[in-house]
N, C-alpha and C positions, 0 to 999 in steps of 0.2 A: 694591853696587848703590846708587847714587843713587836712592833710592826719590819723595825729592820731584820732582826732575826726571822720571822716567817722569810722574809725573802731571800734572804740571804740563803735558805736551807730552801726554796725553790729554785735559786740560780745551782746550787750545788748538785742539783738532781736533773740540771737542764731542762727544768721548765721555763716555757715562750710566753704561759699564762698564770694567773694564781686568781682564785677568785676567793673571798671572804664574804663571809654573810649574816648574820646574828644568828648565835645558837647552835652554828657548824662548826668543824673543824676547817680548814681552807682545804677547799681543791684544786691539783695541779693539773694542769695540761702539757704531757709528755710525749715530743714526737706524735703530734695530733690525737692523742688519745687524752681523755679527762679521768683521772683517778681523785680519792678520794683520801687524803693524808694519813697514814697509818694505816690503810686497808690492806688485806696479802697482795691483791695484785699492784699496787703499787709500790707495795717492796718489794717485789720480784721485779717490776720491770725497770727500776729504779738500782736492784743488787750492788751492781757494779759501780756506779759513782756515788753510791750511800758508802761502798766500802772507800774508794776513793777520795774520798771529801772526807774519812776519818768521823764521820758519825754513828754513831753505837747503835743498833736495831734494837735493841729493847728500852734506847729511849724513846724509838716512836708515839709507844700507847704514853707518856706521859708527855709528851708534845702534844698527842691529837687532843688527848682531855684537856690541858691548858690553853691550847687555842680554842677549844670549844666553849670554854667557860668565860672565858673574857673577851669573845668577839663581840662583847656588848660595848666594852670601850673602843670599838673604831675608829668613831669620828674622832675621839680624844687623839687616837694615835695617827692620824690624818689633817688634824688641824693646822699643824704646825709646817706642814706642807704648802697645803691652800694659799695662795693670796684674799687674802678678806674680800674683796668684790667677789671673788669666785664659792666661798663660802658661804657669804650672806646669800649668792646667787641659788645653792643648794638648801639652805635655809627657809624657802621660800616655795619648796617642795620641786623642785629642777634637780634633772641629772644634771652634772659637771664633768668636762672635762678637763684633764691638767697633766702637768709630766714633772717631775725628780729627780733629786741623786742620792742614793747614799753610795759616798767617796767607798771604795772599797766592796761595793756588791754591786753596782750598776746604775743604769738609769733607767727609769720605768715611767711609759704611758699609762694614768689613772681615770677611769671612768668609774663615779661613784654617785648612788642612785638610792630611792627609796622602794623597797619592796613589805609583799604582805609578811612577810617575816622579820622586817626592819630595814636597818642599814646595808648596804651593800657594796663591793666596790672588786673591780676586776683591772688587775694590771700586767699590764704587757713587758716583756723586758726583754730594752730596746740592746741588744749586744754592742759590745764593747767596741770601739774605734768603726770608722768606719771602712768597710772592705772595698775591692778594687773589682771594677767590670768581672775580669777573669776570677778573682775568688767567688761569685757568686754565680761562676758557669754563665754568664748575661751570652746572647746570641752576639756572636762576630761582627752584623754588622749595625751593631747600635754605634758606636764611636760613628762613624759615617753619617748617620741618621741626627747626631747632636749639633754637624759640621753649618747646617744651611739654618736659616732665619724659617718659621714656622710652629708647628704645635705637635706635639709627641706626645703623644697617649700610655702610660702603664694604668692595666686593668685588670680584673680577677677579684674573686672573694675576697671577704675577708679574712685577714689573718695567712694572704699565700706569698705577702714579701715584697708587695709594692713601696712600700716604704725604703725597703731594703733595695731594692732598683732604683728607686729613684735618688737617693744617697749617694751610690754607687755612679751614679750620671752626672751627680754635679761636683763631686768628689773625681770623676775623670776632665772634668771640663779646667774644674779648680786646678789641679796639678799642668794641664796643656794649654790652655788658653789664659787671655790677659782681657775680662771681661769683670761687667758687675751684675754678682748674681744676686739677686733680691728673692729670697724664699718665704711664701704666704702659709701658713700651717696651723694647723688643730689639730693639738697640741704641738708645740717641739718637741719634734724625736729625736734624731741626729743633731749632733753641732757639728757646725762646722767652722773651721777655724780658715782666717784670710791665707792663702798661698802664695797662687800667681794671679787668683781672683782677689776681685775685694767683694766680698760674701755679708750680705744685712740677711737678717732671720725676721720675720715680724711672728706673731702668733694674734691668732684673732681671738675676741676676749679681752687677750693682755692689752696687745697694740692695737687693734683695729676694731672696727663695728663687725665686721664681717667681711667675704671671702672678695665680696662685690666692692664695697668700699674700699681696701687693703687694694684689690689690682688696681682700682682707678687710681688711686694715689701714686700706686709705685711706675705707671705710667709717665709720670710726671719726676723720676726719682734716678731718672738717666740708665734704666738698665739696660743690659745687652742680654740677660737670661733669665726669665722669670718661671717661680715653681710655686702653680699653684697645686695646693694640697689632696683638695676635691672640687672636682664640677659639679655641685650643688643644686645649680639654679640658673635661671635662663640669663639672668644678667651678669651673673661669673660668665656662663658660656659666652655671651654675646661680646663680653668686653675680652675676655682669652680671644678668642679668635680676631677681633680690633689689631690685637698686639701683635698678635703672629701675621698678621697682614705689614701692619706696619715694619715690620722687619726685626721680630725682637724673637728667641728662639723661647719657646713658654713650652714646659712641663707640666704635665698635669697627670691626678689617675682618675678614673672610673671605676663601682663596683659592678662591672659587665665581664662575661664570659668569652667573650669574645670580638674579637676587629669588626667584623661585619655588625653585632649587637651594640658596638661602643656607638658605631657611626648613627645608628637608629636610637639609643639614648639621647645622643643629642641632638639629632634634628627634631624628635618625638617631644622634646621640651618645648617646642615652640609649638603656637597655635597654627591653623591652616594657612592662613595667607602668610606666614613667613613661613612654612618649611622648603620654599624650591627658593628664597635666597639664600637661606643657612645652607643648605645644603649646596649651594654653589661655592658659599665660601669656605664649608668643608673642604672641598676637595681640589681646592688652590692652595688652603693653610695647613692640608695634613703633611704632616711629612712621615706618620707610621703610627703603628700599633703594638705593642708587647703584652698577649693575654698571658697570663700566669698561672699555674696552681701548683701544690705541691703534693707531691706522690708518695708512695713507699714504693722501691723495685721489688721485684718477686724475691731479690736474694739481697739481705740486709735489713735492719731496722729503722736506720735513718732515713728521712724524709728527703725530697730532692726537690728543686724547682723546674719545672717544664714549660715552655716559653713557645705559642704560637705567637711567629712576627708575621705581620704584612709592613710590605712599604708602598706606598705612595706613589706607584709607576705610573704612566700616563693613562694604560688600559684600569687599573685599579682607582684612577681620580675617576674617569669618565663615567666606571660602573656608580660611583655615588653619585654624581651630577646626575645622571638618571634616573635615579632612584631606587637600582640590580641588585640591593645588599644581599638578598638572596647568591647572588652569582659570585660572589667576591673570596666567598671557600673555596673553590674551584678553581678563581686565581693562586691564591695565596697557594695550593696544592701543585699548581706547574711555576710556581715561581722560584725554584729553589735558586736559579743563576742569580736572582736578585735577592737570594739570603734570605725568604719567605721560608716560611714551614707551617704545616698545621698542628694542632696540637697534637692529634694522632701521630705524624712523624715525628714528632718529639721527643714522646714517651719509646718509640720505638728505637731510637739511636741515643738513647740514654744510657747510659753505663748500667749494668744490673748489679 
């Protein structure tokens, strides 16, 4: 299998996904929809940049038949990717995760895994350079929200762009401030290159035992901004929020739906007799929340990102120290003076 070509011919159709599988043809994920390479509806919804990317529509059916025939060589065409730890890790019947370049088609997050049909592996493709607050529509007052020592929450499903948020946060920090950003991550997405920061990347697997080990060390590593990737686990949590106490400004996402749901993930990680101190140091260390997901308007076919924020106002800490998550939608709905919004106003002052 020509593995850079498959992808190369899913970046050119703007797919965000491609998954491969033994025995299939690859399928794309376009503009949140999953098609099936060579199918009609994928070359109608695809027309336009299949004519534009200069690929021929009656090569499809002999594309779809040779990827389906030789998706048995996968792993072959993935080895060469892999670091050996990470393959032997796969070997041993484990998903893996890992990230790539091919110079000239992109860089791609790879999850690759064992299923009842074989081999399998889904990759992400992480766009080119990295974009700015305002190219990615980010709510106004995040820049604000990066300013103070504390913990910042991007959260939402998977696959609605928190990676791309969070990028875009330390990519504005990078360019305006004179700090060191230490970023904890599985896999590396983004690179980022030193500016006006000086910017270390770790990846756990590569560099570290894990999300818990990686922060305590970088603890110790003189930061002034630390980005952890996922809050995992009660001793990432416990040691994030350490940090944000101690005065270091720590990034992080969650896969939650929302500000009020973020704040209950993580005290819910803890057992009973710690949830009213966590929850105390919730709401001294937050400094906000950005839930995400991505839309289609009623008019157009591209996707959009919609962004309920809360911030961290004194009545917003107090509802957590109490334990009112319940009440905090309600906040965030008269909060607009402090640049809150709910999701619902979101989508409603979204451009159509």
């Amino acid at each position: 299998m020509d593995l850079e070509k498959v992808l190369q011919d899913a970046v050119a159709r703007g797919a965000s996904d491609i998954h491969l599988c033994s025995g299939q043809a690859p399928w794309f994920r376009v503009q949140g929809d999953i098609f099936a390479f060579g199918s009609e509806t994928f070359q109608s919804s695809t027309r336009d940049r299949q004519c534009s990317s200069g690929l021929e529509k009656q090569q499809e059916t002999a594309h779809r038949t040779h990827y389906a025939d030789s998706s048995c060589c996968l792993m072959q065409a993935l080895t060469s990717h892999m670091e050996s730890n990470v393959y032997a890790h796969f070997l041993k019947g484990h998903e893996v995760d890992f990230s790539f370049t091919f110079p000239g088609v992109g860089r791609f997050r790879a999850n690759v895994f064992k299923s009842l049909k074989g081999n399998g592996a889904v990759f992400r493709h992480i766009q080119e350079g990295i974009p700015t607050l305002a190219e990615i529509n980010a709510p106004k007052v995040l820049p604000d929200l990066l300013k103070s020592a504390g913990i910042f929450l991007v959260t939402g499903p998977t696959g609605s762009g928190k990676s791309t948020t969070l990028a875009a946060a330390l990519h504005h920090l990078n360019q305006t401030t004179r700090q060191h950003i230490i970023t904890l991550e599985d896999p590396i997405e983004f690179i980022h290159s030193s500016q006006q920061c000086l910017v270390t990347q770790r990846e756990v697997g590569q560099h570290s035992k894990s999300f818990s080990y990686a922060l305590r060390a970088a603890l110790r590593e003189d930061p002034d901004v630390i980005l952890v990737g996922e809050l995992r686990d009660s001793e990432t949590i416990r040691l994030a929020l350490t940090a944000a106490e101690t005065g270091h400004l720590v990034l992080a996402s969650l896969h939650t739906r929302s500000a009020a749901a973020s704040v209950d993930r993580i005290v819910d990680v803890f057992e009973g007799a710690e949830k009213a101190m966590v929850r105390t140091q919730v709401s001294e260390a937050l400094l906000g929340v950005v839930s995400q997901t991505l839309h289609r308007p009623s008019q157009g076919n591209m996707q959009q990102a919609a962004f309920e924020v809360m911030v961290a106002t004194p009545a917003i800490r107090h509802l957590i120290r109490e334990g009112k998550t319940s009440h905090i939608h309600n906040a965030i709905q008269t909060g607009a003076a402090y640049g809150m919004q709910t999701m619902a106003q979101a989508m409603q002052s979204a451009p159509a």
